[in-house]
C-alpha positions as CSV (number, residue, x, y, z in Angstrom):
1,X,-1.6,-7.2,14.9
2,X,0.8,-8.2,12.1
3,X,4.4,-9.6,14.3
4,X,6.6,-7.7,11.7
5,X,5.0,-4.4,12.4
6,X,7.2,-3.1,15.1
7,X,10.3,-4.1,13.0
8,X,8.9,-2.0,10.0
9,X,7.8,0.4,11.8
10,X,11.6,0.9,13.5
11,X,13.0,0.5,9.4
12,X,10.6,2.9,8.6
13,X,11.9,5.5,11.4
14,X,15.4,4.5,10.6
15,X,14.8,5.3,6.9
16,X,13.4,8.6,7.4
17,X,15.7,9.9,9.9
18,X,18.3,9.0,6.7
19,X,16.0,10.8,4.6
20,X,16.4,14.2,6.6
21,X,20.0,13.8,7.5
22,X,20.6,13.8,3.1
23,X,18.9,17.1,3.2
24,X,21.3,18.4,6.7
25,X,18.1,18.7,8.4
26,X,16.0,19.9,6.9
27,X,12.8,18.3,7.2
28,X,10.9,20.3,4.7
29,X,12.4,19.4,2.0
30,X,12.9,15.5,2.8
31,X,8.9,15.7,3.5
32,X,9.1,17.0,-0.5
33,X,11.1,14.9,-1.8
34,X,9.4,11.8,-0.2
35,X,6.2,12.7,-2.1
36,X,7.5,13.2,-5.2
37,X,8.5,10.6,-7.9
38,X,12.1,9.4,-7.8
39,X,13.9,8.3,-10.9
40,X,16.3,5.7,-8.6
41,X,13.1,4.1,-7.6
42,X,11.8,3.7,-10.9
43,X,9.8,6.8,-10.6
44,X,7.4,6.0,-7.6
45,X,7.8,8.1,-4.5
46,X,10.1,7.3,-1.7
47,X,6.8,7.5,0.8
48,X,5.7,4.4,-1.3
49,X,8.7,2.4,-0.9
50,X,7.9,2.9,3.2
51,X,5.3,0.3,2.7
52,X,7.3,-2.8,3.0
53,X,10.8,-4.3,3.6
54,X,12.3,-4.7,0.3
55,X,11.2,-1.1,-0.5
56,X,12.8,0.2,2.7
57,X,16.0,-1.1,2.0
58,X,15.8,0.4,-1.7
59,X,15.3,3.7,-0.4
60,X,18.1,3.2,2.1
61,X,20.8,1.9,-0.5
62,X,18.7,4.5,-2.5
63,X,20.3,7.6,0.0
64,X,23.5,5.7,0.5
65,X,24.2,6.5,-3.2
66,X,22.9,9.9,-3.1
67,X,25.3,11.0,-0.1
68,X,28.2,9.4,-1.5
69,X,27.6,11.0,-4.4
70,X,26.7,7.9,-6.6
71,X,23.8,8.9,-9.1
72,X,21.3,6.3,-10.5
């Protein structure tokens, strides 16, 4: 077993919850929007920045600028 995995695995959790709390809930439509292509990530999908450390914490500053309003 990798020795990072329980830390990604918590930034991965963490990042999701974020996910759904920029949608007020509504888990739907995070689950949508983390399959689809995502201009602010260079057009890959948000579930395929969940696959390391450096692409969780683009997603994260990615939904930081979202809810504040800040476009990209």
């Amino acid at each position: 077993m990798d020795k990072y995995t329980p830390y990604l695995h918590e930034l991965r959790e963490k990042a999701i919850t974020e996910c759904i709390e920029l949608f007020e809930g509504d888990s739907d439509a995070a689950e949508r929007w983390l399959s689809q292509p995502v201009r602010g990530l260079g057009y890959q999908t948000p579930n395929d920045m969940l696959c390391s450390e450096t692409g969780i914490e683009r997603l994260r500053t990615l939904v930081g600028r979202l809810e504040h309003g800040i476009f990209t």
